[in-house]
Backbone as a chain_set.jsonl record, in Angstrom:
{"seq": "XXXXXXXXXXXXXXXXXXXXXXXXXXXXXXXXXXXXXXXXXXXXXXXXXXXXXXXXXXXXXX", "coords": {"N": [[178.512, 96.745, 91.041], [181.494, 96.164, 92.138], [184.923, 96.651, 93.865], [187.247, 95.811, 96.536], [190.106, 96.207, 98.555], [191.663, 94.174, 100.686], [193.678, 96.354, 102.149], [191.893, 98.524, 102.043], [189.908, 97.741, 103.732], [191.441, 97.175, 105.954], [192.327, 100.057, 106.429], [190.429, 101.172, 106.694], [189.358, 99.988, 108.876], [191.315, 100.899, 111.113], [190.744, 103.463, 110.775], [188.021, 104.307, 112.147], [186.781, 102.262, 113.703], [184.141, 101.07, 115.224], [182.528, 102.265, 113.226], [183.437, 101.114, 110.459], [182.46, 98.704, 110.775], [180.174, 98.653, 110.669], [179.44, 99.244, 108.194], [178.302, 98.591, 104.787], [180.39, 96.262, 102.301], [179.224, 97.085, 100.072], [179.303, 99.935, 100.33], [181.753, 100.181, 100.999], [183.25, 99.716, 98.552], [185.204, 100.167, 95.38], [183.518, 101.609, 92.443], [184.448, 102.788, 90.135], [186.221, 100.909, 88.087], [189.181, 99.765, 86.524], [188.995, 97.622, 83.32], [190.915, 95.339, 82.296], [192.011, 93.508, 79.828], [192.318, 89.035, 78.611], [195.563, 88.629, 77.268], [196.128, 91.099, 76.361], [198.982, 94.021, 76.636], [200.197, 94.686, 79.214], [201.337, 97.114, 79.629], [199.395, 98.594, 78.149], [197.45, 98.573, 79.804], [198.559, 99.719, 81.826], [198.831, 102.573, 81.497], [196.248, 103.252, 80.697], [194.954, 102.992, 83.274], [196.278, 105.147, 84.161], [195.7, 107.083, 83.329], [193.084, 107.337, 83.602], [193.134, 107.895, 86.55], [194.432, 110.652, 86.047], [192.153, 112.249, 84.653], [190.585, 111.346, 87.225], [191.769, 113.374, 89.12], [191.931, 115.745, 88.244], [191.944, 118.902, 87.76], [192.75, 119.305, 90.71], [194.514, 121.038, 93.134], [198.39, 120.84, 93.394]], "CA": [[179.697, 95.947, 91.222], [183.075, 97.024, 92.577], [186.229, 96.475, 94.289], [187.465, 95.905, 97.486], [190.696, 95.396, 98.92], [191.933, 93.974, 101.365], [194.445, 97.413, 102.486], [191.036, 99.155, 102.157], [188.886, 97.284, 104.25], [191.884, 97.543, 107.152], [192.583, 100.696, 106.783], [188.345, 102.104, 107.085], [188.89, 99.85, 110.278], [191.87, 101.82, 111.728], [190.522, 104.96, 110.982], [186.982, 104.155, 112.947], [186.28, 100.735, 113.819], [183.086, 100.994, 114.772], [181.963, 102.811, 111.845], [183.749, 100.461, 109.732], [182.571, 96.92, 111.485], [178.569, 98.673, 110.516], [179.03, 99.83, 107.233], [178.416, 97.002, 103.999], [180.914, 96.239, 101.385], [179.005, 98.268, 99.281], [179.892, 101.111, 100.328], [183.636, 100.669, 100.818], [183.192, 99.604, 97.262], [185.482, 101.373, 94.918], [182.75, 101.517, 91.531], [184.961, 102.916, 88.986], [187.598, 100.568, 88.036], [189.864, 99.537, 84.956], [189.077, 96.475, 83.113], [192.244, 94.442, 81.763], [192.091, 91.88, 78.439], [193.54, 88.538, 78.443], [196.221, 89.146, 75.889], [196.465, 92.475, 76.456], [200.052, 94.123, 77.449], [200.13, 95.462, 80.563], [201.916, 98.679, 79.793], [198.085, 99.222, 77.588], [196.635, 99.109, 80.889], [198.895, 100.693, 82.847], [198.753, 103.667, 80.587], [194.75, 103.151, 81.19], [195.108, 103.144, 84.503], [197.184, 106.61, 84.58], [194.465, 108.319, 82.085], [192.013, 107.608, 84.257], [193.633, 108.864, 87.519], [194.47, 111.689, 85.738], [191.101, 112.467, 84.944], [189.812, 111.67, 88.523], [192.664, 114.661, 89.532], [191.88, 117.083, 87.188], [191.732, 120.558, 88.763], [193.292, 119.21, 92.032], [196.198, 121.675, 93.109], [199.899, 119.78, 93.205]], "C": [[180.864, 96.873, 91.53], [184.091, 96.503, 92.828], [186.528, 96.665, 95.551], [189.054, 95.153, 97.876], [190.854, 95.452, 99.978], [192.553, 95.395, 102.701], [193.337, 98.491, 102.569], [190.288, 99.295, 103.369], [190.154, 97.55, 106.378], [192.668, 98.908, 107.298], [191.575, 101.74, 107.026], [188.818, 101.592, 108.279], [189.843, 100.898, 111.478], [191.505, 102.912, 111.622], [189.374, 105.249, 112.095], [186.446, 102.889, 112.751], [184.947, 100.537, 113.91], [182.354, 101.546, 114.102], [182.212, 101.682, 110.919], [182.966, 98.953, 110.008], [180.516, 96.894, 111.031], [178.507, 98.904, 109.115], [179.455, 98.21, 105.915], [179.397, 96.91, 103.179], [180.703, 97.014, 100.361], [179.309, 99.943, 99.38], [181.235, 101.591, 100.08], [183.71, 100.031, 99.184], [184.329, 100.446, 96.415], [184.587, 100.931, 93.563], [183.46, 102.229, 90.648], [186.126, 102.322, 88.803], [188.049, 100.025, 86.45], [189.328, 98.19, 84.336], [190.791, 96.133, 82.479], [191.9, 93.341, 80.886], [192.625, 91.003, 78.404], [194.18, 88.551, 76.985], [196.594, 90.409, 76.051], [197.666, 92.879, 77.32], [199.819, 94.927, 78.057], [200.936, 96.961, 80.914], [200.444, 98.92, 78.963], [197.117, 100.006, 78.568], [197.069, 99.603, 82.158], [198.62, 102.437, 82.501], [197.181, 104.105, 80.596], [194.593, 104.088, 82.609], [195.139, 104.811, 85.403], [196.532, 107.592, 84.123], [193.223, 108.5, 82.982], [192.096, 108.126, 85.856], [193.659, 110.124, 86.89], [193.152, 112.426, 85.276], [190.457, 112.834, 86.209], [190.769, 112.983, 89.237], [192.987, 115.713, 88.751], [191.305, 118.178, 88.02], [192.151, 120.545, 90.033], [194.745, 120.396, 92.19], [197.091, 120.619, 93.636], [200.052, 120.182, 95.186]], "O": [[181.046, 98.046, 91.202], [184.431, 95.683, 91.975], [186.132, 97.751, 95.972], [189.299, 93.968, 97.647], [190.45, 96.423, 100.619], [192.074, 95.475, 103.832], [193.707, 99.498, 103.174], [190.012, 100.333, 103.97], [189.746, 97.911, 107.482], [193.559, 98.99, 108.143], [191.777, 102.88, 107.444], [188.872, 102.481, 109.128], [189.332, 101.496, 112.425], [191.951, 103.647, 112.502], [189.538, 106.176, 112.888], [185.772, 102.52, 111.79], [184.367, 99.956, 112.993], [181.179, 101.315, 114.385], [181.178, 101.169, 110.493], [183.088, 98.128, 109.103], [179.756, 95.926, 111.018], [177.366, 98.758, 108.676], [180.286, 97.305, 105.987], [179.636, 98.114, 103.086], [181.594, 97.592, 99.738], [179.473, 100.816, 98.528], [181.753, 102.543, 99.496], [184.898, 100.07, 98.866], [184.397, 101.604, 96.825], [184.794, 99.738, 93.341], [182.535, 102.462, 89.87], [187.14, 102.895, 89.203], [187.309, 99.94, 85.469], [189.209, 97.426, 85.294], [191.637, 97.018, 82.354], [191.502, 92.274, 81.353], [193.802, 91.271, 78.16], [193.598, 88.504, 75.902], [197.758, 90.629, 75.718], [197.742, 92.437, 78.467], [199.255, 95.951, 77.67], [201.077, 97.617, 81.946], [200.219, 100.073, 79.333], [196.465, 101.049, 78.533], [196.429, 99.85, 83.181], [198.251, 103.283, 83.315], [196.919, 105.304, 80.499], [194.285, 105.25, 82.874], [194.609, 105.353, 86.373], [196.694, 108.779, 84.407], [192.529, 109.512, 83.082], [191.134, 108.729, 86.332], [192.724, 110.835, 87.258], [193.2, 113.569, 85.729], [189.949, 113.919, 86.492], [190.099, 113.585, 90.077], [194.016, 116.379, 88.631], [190.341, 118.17, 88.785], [192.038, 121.593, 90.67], [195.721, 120.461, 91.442], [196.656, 119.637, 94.239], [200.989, 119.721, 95.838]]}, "num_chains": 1, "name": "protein.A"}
């Protein structure tokens, strides 16, 4: 399961259309994403959000 948006899906096509117009949803998939609780305040999971970027950019130079 994953994620797809919209800003994703047209910006694979501007980069190479026909690459993009062959390849499945699954791929442009993004597979690691946040969940969110109802009830839950949204600075919890923004703060989520930012932990787990920061993670995926660990050791990146600035």
């Amino acid at each position: 399961m994953g994620v797809v948006t919209r800003h994703e899906i047209n910006e694979r096509i501007e980069q190479d259309r026909d690459s993009a117009l062959e390849c499945s949803l699954g791929e442009l998939a993004q597979k690691e994403t946040i969940e969110a609780y109802p009830g839950e305040p949204l600075r919890v999971v923004v703060y989520r959000m930012a932990e787990k970027d920061g993670d995926a950019n660990a050791g990146r130079g600035s």
